[in-house]
C-alpha positions in Angstrom: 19.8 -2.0 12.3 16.0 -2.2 11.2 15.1 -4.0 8.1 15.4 -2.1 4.6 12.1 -2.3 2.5 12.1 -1.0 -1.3 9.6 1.3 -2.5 8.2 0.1 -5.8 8.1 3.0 -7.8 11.8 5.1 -7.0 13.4 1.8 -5.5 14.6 3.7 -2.5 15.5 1.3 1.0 14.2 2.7 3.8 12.8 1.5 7.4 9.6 0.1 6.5 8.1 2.7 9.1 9.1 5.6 7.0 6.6 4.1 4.0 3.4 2.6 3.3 2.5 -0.8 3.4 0.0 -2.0 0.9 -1.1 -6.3 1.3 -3.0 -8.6 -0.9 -5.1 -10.6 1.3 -5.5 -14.2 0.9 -8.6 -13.1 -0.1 -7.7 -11.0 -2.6 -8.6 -7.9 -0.7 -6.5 -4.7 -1.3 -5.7 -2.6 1.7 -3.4 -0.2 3.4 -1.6 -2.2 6.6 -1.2 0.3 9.4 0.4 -2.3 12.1 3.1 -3.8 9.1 1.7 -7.2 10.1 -1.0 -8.3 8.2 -1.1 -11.7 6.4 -0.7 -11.4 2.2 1.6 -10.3 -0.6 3.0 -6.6 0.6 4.4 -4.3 -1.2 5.7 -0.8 -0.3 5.7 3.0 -1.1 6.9 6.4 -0.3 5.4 9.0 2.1 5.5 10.8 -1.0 2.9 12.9 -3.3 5.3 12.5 -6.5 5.9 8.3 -5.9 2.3 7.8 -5.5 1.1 9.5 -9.0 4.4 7.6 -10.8 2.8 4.2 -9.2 -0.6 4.9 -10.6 0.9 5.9 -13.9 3.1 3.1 -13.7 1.0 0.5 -12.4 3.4 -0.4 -10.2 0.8 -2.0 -7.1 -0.8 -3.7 -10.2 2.4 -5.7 -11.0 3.6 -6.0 -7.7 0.5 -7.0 -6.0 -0.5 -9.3 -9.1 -4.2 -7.2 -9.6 -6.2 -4.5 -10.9 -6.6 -1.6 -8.5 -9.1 1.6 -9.2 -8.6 5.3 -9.2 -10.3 5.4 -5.9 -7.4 3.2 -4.2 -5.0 6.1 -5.6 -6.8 9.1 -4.2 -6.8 7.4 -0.9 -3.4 6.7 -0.8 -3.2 10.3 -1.6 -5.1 11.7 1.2 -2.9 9.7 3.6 0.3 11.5 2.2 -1.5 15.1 2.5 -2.4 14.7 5.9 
């Protein structure tokens, strides 16, 4: 059995394939992790349209991440989900 990871906004476990992985750098960078592997604070959401517009209403990567995110990290994430 994989490892369960909780989406932040609908708290649902899945395999951490099945959702997006968004990291802190050390840096303080904010960006999507394709390979599940880069260094930072992680936190994860939904391959879904709904989960992403509850996060941004929510804040939900602003708590978990500890930092302010834009609009335009939002869209993004959306486009991913659309495609």
């Amino acid at each position: 059995m994989y490892p369960l990871r909780m989406c932040v906004v609908c708290r649902a476990r899945k395999e951490k394939e099945e959702l997006i992985r968004v990291v802190k750098s050390p840096q303080g960078e904010i960006e999507i992790d394709f390979s599940f592997k880069a260094m930072g604070r992680g936190a994860y959401i939904c391959k879904d349209k709904n989960c992403i517009l509850a996060a941004q209403k929510r804040k939900a990567f602003e708590r978990a991440l500890r930092c302010g995110l834009d609009s335009e990290f939002y869209e993004k994430l959306g486009e991913m989900v659309s495609e």
